[in-house]
DRENMARNU-664973 format. One record per residue (C-alpha): residue in three letters; x, y, z. Coordinates in steps of 0.1 Angstrom, whole numbers, padded with zeros to 4 digits, always signed. Each point is the difference from the previous one (the first is absolute). Last residue first. Example, Ala and Ser with C-alpha at 12.3 -4.5 7.8 and 13.67 -1.06 7.14 Angstrom:
BEGIN
Ser+0137-0011+0071 Ala-0014-0034+0007 
This chain:
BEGIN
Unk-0183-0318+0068 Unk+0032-0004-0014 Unk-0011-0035-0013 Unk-0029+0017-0015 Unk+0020+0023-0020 Unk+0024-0021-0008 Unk-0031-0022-0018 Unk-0013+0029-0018 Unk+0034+0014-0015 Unk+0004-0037-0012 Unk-0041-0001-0018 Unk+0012+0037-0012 Unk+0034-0012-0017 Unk+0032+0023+0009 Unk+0017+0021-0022 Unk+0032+0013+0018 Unk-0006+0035+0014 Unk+0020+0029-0009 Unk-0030+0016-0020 Unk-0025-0013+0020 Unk+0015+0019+0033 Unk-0003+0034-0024 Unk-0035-0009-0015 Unk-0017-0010+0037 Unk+0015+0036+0019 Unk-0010+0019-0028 Unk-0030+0015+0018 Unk+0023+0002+0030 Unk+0026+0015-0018 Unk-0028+0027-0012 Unk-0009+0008+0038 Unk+0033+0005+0008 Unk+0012+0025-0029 Unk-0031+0021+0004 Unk+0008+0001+0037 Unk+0037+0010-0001 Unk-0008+0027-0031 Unk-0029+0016+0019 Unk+0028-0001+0031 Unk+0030+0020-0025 Unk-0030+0023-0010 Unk-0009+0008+0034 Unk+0034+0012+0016 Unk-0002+0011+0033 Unk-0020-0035+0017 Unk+0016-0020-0021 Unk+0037+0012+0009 Unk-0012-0013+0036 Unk-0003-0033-0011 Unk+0031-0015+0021 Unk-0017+0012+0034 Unk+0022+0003+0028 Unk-0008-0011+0031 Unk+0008+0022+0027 Unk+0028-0009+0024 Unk-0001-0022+0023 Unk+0010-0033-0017 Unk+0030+0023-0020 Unk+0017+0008+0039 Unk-0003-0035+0007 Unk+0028-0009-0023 Unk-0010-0034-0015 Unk+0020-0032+0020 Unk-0015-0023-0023 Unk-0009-0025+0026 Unk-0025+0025+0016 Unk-0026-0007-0028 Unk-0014+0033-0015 Unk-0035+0005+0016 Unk+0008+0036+0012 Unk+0000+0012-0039 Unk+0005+0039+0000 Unk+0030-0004-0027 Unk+0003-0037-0006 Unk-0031-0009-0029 Unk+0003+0033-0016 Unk-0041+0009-0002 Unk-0025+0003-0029 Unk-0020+0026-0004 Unk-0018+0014-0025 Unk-0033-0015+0013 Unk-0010-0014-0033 Unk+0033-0012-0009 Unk+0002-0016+0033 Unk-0028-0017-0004 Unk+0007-0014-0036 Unk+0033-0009+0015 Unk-0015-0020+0027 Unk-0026-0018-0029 Unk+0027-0008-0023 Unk+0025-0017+0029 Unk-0031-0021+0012 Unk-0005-0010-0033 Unk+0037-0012+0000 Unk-0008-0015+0030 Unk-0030-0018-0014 Unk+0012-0016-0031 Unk+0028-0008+0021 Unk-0016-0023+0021 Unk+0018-0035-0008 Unk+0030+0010+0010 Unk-0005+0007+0038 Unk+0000+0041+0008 Unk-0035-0007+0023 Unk+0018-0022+0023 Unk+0025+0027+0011 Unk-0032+0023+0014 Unk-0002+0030-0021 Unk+0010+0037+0022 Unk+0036+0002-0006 Unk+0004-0013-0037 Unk-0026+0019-0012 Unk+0015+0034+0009 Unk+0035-0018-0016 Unk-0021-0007-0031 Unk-0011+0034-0003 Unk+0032+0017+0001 Unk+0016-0025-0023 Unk-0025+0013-0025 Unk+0009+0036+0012 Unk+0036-0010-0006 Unk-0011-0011-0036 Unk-0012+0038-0006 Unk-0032+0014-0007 Unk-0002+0036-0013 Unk-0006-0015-0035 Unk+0019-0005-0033 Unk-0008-0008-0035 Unk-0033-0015-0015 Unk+0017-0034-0012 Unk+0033+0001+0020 Unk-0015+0007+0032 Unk-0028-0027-0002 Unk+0032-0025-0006 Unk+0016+0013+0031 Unk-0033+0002+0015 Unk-0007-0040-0004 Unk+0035-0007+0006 Unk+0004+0017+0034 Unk-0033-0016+0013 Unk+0008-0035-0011 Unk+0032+0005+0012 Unk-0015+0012+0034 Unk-0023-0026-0001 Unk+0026-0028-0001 Unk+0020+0011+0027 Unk-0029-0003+0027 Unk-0014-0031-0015 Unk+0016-0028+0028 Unk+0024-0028-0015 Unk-0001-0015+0032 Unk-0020+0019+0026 Unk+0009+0034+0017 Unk+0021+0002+0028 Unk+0034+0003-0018 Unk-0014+0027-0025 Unk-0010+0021+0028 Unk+0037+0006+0012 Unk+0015+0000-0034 Unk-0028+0025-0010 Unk+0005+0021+0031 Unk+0043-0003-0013 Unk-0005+0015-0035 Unk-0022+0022+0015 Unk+0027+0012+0027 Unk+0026+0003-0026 Unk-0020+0026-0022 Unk-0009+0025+0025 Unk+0009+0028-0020 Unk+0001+0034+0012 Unk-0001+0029-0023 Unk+0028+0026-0001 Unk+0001+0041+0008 Unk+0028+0020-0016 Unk-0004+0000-0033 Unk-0035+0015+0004 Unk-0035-0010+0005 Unk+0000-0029-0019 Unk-0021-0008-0025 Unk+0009-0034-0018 Unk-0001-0016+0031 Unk-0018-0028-0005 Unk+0005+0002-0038 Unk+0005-0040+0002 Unk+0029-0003-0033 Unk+0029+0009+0023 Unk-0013+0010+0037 Unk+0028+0029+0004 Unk+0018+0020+0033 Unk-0003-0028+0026 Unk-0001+0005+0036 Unk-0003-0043+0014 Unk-0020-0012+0026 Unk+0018-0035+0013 Unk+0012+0020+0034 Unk+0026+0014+0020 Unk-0006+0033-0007 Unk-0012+0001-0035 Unk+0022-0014-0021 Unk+0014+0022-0034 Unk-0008-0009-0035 Unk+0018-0007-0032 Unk-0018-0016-0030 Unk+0014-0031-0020 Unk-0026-0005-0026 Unk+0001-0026-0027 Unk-0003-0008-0037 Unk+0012-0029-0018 Unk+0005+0000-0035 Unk+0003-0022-0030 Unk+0018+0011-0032 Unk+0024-0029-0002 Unk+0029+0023+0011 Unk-0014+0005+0031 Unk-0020+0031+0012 Unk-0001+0004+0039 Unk-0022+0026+0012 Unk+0000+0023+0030 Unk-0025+0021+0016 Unk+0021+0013+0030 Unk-0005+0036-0001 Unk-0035+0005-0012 Unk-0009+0030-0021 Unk+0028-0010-0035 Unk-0014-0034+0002 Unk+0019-0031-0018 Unk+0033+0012+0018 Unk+0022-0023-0025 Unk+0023-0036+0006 Unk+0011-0021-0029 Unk+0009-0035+0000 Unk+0026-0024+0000 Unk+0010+0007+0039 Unk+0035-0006+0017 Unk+0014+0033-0024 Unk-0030+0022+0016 Unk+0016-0001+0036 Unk+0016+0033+0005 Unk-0018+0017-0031 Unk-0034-0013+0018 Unk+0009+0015+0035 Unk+0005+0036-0014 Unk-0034-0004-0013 Unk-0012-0008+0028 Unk+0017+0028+0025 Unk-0009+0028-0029 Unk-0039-0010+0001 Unk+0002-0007+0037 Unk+0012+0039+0003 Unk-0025+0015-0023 Unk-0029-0018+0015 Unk+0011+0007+0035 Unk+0001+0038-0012 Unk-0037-0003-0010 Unk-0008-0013+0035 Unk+0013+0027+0018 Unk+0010-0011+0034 Unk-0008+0031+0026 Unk+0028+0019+0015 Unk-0008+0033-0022 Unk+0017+0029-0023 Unk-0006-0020-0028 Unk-0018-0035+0006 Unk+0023-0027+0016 Unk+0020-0027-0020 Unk+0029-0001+0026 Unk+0021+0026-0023 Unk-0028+0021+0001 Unk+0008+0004+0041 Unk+0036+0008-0010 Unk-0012+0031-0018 Unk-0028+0013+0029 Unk+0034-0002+0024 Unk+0010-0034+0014 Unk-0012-0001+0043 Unk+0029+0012+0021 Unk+0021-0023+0022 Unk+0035+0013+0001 Unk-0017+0036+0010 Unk-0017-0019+0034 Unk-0038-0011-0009 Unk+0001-0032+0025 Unk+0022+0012+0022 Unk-0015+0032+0010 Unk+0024+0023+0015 Unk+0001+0021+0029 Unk+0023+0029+0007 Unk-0019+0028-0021 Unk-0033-0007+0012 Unk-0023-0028+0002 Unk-0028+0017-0015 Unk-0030-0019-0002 Unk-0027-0020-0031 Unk+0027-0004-0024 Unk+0024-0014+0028 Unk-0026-0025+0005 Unk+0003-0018-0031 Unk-0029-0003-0021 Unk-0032-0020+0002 Unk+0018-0025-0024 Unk+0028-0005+0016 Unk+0028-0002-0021 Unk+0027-0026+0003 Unk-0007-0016-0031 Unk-0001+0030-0022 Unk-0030+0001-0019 Unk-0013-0002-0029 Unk-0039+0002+0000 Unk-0026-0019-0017 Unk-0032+0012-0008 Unk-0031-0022+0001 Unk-0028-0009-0026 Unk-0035-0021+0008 Unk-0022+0033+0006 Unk+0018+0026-0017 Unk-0034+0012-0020 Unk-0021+0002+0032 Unk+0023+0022+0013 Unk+0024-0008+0030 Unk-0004+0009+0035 Unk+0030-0009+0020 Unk-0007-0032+0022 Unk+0025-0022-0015 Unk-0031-0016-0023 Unk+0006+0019-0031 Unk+0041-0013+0004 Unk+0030+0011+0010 Unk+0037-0017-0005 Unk+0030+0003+0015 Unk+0031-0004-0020 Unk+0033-0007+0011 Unk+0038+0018-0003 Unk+0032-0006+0017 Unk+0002-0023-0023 Unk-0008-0004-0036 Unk-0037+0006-0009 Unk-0027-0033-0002 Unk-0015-0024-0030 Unk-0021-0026-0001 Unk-0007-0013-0034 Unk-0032-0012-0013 Unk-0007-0026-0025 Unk-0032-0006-0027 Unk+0004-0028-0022 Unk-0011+0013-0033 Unk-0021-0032-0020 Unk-0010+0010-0036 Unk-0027-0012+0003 Unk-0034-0003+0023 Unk-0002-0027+0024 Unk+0012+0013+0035 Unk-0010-0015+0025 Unk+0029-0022+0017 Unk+0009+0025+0025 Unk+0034+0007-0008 Unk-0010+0012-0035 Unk-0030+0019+0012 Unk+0020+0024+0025 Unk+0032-0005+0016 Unk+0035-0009+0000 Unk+0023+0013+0022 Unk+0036+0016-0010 Unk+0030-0003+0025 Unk+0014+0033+0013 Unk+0016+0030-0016 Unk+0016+0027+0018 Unk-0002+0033-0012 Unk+0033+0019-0012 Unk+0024+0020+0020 Unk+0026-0025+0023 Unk-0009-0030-0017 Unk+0006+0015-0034 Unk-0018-0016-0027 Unk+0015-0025-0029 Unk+0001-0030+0022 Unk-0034+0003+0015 Unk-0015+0001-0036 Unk+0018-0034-0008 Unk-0015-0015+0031 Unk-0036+0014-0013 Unk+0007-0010-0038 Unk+0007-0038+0014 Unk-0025-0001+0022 Unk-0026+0012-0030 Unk+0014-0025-0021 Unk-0009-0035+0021 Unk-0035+0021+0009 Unk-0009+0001-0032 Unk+0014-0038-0012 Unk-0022-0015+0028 Unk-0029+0025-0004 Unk-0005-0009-0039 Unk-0002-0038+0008 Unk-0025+0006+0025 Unk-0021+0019-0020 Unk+0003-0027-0027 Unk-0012-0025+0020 Unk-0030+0016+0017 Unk-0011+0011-0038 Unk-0014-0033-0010 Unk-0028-0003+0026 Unk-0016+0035-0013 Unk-0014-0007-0037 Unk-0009-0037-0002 Unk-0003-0011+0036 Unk-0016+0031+0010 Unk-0023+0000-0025 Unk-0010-0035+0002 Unk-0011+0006+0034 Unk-0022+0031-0007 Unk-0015-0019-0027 Unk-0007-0033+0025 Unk-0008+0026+0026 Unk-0026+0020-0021 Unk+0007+0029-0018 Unk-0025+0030+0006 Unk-0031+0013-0026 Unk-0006+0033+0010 Unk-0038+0008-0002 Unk+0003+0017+0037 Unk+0034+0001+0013 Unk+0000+0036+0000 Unk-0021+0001+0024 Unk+0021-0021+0023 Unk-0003+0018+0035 Unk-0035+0013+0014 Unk+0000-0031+0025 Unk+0040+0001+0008 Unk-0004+0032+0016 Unk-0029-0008+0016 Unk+0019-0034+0014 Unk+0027+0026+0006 Unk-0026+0016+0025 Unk-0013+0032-0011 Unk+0013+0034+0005 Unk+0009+0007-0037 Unk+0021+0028-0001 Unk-0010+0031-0028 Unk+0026+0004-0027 Unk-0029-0005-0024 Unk+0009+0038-0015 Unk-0036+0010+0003 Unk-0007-0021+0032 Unk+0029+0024+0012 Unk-0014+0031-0012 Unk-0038-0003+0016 Unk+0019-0011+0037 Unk+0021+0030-0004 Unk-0034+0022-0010 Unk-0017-0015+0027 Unk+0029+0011+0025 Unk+0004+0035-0014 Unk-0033+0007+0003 Unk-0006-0015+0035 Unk+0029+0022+0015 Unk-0011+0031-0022 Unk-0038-0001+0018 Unk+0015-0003+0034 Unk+0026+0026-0005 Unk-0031+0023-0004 Unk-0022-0018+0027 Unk+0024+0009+0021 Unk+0005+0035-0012 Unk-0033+0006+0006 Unk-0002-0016+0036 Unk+0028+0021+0008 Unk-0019+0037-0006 Unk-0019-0003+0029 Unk+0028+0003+0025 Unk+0011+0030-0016 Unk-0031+0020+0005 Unk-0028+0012-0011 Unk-0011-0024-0021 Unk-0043+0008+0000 Unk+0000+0032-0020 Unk+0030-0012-0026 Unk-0016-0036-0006 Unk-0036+0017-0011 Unk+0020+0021-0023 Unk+0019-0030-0010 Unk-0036-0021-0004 Unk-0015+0026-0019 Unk+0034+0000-0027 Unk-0006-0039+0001 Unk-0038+0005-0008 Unk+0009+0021-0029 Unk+0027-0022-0013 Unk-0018-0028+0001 Unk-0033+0019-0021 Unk+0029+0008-0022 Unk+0014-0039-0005 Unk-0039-0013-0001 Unk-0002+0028-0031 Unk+0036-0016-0015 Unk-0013-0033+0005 Unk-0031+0003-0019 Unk+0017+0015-0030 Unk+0024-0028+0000 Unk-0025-0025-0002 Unk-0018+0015-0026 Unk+0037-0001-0024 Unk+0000-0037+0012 Unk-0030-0007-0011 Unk+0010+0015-0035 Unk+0029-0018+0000 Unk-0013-0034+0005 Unk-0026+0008-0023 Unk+0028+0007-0023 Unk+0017-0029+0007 Unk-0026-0027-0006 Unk-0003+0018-0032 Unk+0035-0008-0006 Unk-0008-0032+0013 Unk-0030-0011-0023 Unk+0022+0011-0028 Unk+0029-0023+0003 Unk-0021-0031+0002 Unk+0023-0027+0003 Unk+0018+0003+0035 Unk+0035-0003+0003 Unk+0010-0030+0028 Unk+0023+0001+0021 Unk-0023+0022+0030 Unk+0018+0018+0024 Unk-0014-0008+0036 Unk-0029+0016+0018 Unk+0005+0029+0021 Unk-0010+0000+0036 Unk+0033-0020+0011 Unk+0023+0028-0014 Unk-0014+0023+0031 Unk-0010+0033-0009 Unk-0034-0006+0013 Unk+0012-0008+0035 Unk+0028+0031-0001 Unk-0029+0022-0008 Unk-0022-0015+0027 Unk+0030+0001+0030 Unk+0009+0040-0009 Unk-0035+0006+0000 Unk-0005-0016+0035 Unk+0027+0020+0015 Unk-0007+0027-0012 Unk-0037-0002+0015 Unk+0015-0010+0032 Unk+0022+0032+0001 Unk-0030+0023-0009 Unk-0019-0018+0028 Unk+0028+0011+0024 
């Protein structure tokens, strides 16, 4: 038993003096005197070299006594009883290595959680703030007006004539499929930045989705990470989709699971109502030799079913219509005989249940799913619902309220970062992702005009945070705060939340790039805003500025 206390006690001291925290930080700066630290070095070395020799003889007198002590051990542990103490202290000794050498990693990687209160949080946030030189409000205002303000019309100008000709390609693509054997095709939707007034940079795509479901007597049921089966941590977000035949159950029939004999007959599976052979499935866009939807064979389909719609209706038009993506299957764009274009996305997807949560095979231009795990497994969006939470919020807020205007400011600032020192792991929807966070937990009053100089700092600091944690969480899926008016499936608010910047955490290089690329739009936060900002006299900058205040 002392031998067991004595390992564990050298296991505790050598992972103590291994620890990162007992070795002083890298120095920046290259000393002058090159000689005095080579011969720095060799004394080192030579004490070192000394040290060693010590150690091995205090190593050989250990070994000594330990070989005593066993001998000792073998006289007095007789029998088997007194041998379980030792391998206690044993498992003991591993248990406490393994945990201080977790603990010693993780403050390695920083991926350790802070346990503090989120004024803590908030506390150690904004270092990379220091010596940056922000707008203030009367810049920040003039800004907007100048460089953002003007858009709103023209985005609504573009969705008016989209939407007109996207009706009019989708009832033209109903009348060239066969009711009886093709996919049905619903109204489109339109979502994303376009529809929800923030988007600023150009060229303007209005994002629309297309719901889409088999021909009867067939359905699809859909299952998802959080259904209850276990699901890697690299499917987390996707679901399957399964054709089915309406009347199927989906636990199986009961005739599969006894034998009714020769006399009875099931009338659900009788020989008139078989299920389509493996070939006939493929026929309902499924994966070979499977019932499940196969998103590349939607793509293939909806490609053929558009542009069979377009030579139906093309005469009406005085432009040109072209796939503009070969990997996305509704990125369109219309080319008119002036040499303008207009680009947009009409992508097909398949309801959830009964829902506003979306399976859709491709996030055109995002790269949100630009991995997927297979053909066969497609990522959720829950596009409509934040459209509608920030339709919701929006009418509580005050007049004019900021909440918009910092996410433009936001998207422009790393759009135009983006284009100077190329892209990053950060993505607009994570800026969206951010403000909807914000959204929920600031009071309504603190979102008036007049503090947006704050709110977009606000916006900085979170996203500084969660770049520095690696994590930053989907704003639905495990959210129990989301307001009941939305109707959100309940099954996504219990569920685990899912964390967007995940792909940080396995792929270093793409997160060095994200947080270089942050910190140096926030140095050039003041040059980019001046850039786009009407010149505006310091004595007037100074006397808005005071009124604001």
């Amino acid at each position: 038993m002392p031998l067991g206390i004595f390992r564990v006690c050298l296991v505790v001291i050598t992972a103590i003096v291994n620890h990162p925290l007992l070795f002083p930080k890298e120095n920046g700066t290259v000393p002058e005197n090159t000689e005095e630290i080579i011969q720095k070095m060799k004394e080192r070395e030579e004490s070192l070299r000394l040290e060693q020799l010590r150690l091995e003889q205090e190593i050989a007198g250990q070994e000594a006594r330990q070989k005593a002590l066993e001998k000792a051990a073998k006289v007095v542990e007789e029998s088997k009883e007194e041998k379980v103490p030792w391998d206690m202290w044993t498992a003991i000794s591993m248990v406490i290595f393994l945990l201080i050498e977790l603990w010693r990693q993780d403050f390695q990687e920083g991926n350790w959680q802070d346990t503090g209160s989120e004024e803590d949080d908030m506390a150690v946030l904004g270092k990379a703030f220091k010596g940056v030189a922000f707008p203030d409000k009367a810049i920040l205002a003039s800004f907007y007006e100048k460089r953002i303000l003007g858009t709103t019309g023209d985005m609504a100008r573009m969705r008016e004539m989209v939407e007109g000709f996207a009706d009019d390609l989708l009832e033209a693509l109903r009348s060239v499929c066969n009711r009886d054997a093709d996919m049905e095709v619903e109204d489109c939707m339109g979502v994303g930045s376009m529809y929800e007034n923030w988007r600023v940079r150009k060229p303007f795509v209005c994002d629309l989705i297309v719901p889409f479901a088999p021909p009867e007597p067939y359905c699809f049921r859909s299952q998802t990470w959080c259904s209850g089966d276990s699901f890697p941590p690299d499917e987390q977000g996707y679901g399957t989709i399964k054709v089915c035949r309406a009347d199927e159950d989906v636990a199986g029939c009961i005739c599969d699971k006894t034998k009714l004999g020769e006399d009875m007959l099931c009338l659900l599976h009788s020989p008139a109502n078989t299920t389509r052979p493996s070939s006939e499935m493929e026929d309902l866009l499924c994966f070979k030799n499977t019932q499940y939807l196969d998103a590349d064979q939607v793509m293939k389909w909806f490609q053929i079913a558009v542009t069979k719609a377009w030579n139906r209706i093309s005469h009406k038009y005085e432009f040109d219509l072209s796939f503009s993506l070969l990997d996305s299957p509704g990125a369109l764009k219309i080319k008119f005989r002036s040499g303008k274009s207009i680009a947009f996305n009409l992508t097909p997807v398949v309801q959830y249940e009964n829902s506003d949560v979306y399976f859709i095979s491709h996030f055109p231009r995002s790269g949100l799913a630009a991995d997927l795990p297979s053909s066969t497994h497609w990522f959720l969006t829950f596009a409509v619902y934040e459209r509608r939470f920030i339709q919701l919020v929006s009418k509580m807020l005050p007049a004019n309220a900021c909440h918009v205007s910092c996410l433009q400011i936001l998207s422009f600032l790393h759009g135009k970062q983006c284009s100077l020192t190329g892209p990053s792991g950060l993505t607009n929807y994570h800026l969206k992702t951010v403000l909807l966070h914000l959204l929920q937990v600031r009071p309504c009053q603190d979102w008036a005009p007049e503090k947006l100089e704050a709110r977009l700092q606000d916006m900085l600091k979170f996203l500084e945070k969660c770049l520095h944690e690696k994590k930053l969480y989907h704003f639905f899926i495990g959210n129990g705060k989301v307001p009941a008016e939305l109707g959100f499936p309940i099954i996504f608010q219990r569920a685990e939340p899912l964390n967007l910047f995940r792909p940080f955490v396995l792929h270093r290089d793409v997160y060095r790039k994200t947080v270089d690329t942050f910190h140096e739009m926030l140095r050039n936060t003041s040059a980019l805003i001046n850039e786009y900002t009407v010149h505006i006299p310091l004595a007037h900058a100074n006397g808005i500025h005071k009124e604001s205040l």
